[in-house]
N, C-alpha and C positions, 0 to 999 in steps of 0.2 A: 294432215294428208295421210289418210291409212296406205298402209303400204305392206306391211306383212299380212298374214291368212287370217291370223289372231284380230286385225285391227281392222281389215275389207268384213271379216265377218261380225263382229259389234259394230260398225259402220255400216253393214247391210240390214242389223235389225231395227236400226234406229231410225233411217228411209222406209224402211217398211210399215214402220211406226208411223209414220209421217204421211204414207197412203200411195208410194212407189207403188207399181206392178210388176216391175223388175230388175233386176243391177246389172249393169256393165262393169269388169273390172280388166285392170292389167295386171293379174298377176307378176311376180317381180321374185327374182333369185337371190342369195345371201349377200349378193351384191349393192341388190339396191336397183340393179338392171334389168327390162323388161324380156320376161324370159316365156317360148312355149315348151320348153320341157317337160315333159310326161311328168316327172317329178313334183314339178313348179306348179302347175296346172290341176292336180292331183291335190295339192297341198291348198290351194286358196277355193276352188269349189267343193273340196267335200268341208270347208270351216264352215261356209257360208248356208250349204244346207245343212249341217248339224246346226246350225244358229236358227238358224230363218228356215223348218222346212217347207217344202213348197212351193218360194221365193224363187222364180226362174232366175239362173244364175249364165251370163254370157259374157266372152271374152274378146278380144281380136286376135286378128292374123295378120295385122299391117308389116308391109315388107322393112322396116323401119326396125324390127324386132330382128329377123331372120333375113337377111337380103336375099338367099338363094333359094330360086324356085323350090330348085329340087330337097332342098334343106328341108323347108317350111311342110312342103308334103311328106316329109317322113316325119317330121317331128308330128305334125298331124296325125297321119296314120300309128303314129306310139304312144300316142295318148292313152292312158289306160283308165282316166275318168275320165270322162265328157262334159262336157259345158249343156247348157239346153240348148244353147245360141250362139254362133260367131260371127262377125262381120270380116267382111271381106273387099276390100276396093278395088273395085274393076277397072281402075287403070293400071293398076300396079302388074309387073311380067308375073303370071304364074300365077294370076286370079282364077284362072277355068278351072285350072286343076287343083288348086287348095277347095275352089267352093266344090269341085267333085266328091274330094275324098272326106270332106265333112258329112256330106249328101248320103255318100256311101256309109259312114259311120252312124249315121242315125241324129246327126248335129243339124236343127236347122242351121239356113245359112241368112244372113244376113246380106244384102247387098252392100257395098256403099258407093254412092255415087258424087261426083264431085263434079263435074261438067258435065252438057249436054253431050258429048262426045263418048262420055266412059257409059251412056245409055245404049249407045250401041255394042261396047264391047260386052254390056252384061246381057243384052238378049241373045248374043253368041255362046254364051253358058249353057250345058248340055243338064247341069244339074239344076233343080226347082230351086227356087227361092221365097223363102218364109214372110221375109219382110224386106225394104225398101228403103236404107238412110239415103235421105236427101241429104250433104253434109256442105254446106256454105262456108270457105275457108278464106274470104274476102274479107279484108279489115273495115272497107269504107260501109255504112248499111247500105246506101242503096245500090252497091253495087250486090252487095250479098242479097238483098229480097230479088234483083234484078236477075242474076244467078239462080235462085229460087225458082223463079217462074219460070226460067227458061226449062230447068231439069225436070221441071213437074210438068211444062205442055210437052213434053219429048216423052213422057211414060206411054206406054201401052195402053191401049183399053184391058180390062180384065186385072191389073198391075196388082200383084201382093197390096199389102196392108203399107202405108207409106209413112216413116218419122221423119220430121223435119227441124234441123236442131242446125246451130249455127257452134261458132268459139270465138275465142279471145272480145274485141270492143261491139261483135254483132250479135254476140249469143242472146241478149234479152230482145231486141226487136225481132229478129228470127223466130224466136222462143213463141210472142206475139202475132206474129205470122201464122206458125202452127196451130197454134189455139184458133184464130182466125178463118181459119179455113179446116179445121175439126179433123186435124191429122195428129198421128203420135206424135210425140216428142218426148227430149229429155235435159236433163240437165244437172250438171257434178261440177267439181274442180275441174276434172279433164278440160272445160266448154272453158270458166270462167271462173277468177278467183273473186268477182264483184257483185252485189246487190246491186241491182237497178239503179240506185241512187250515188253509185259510184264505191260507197264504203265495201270494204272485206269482208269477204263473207268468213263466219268462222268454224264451218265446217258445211259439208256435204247438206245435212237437214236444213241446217237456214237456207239454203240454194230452193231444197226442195220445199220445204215450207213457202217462202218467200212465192216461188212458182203457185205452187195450188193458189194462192192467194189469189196471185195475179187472173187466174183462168178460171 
């Protein structure tokens, strides 16, 4: 599991290698714990484009990191590199204004949406949205493709660019899905530490390898 700048960024060349379009990372502090510190932040995306340049590099802003709104938006606003890309889940208090002040920074923003319900709090968003996670966090599949469907007839017509990607026992039928219906998606440890066929995956590239495969 890469975990330091050193290891997300030889990690991000080797998916790259593999035929990614772009990484998702959590950056993470001396600790070990997922951190948005100007600092932290600073440290795992300028590794990743000195490694990979060109390799769109994007991070989160889940409240899960930073619990307070007002926190989350200032650490935002002090960011002193920028990501290309952040996601943002529109249930969570304090989505308007973190996707605002990314908006305002020059960061697309990433949606993410988890219920038909959080589809509404995101067309309440004053700032554009780049892209669209559809994100299925249902263990059982069919409730997660059933999930799926629902959040995808709930989009808008005109709707960003839309990834749809599952975690934990649903990420490869999910995963199936998107290809399926010829939307983004993705797929890392974050989703699932499993191949398809149950065994461990033994790094990020099998995942990603294993995927192109599949699609």
């Amino acid at each position: 599991m890469p975990l330091t700048p050193a290891e997300l960024a030889a990690d991000a060349v080797r998916c790259a290698a593999a035929g990614v379009a772009a990484v998702h990372v959590h950056p993470r502090d001396d600790t070990g714990a997922e951190s948005l510190d100007p600092a932290v932040i600073a440290a795992a995306v300028t590794a990743v484009r000195a490694a990979r340049p060109g390799l769109p590099v994007g991070v989160s802003t889940g409240a899960w990191i930073v619990p307070d709104p007002a926190e989350r938006v200032a650490a935002v606003r002090a960011w002193t590199v920028l990501p290309d890309f952040a996601s943002v889940n529109a249930h969570e208090p304090g989505a308007a204004e973190v996707a605002a002040v990314l908006h305002e920074r020059g960061v697309m923003v990433e949606a993410g949406l988890w219920t038909p319900a959080a589809v509404d709090a995101w067309r309440r968003w004053s700032a554009p949205t780049g892209r669209v996670l559809v994100e299925c966090m249902a263990e059982q599949v069919e409730t997660a493709l059933a999930d799926a469907a629902a959040i995808l007839a709930a989009l808008p017509a005109g709707c960003p660019p839309v990834l749809l990607h599952g975690e934990g026992p649903v990420t490869w039928p999910v995963y199936a899905e998107a290809v399926r219906r010829g939307l983004h998606t993705r797929i890392g440890l974050e989703d699932t530490l499993l191949l398809p066929d149950g065994t461990p995956a033994s790094d990020n590239v099998a995942l990603v390898t294993t995927a192109r495969a599949l699609a």
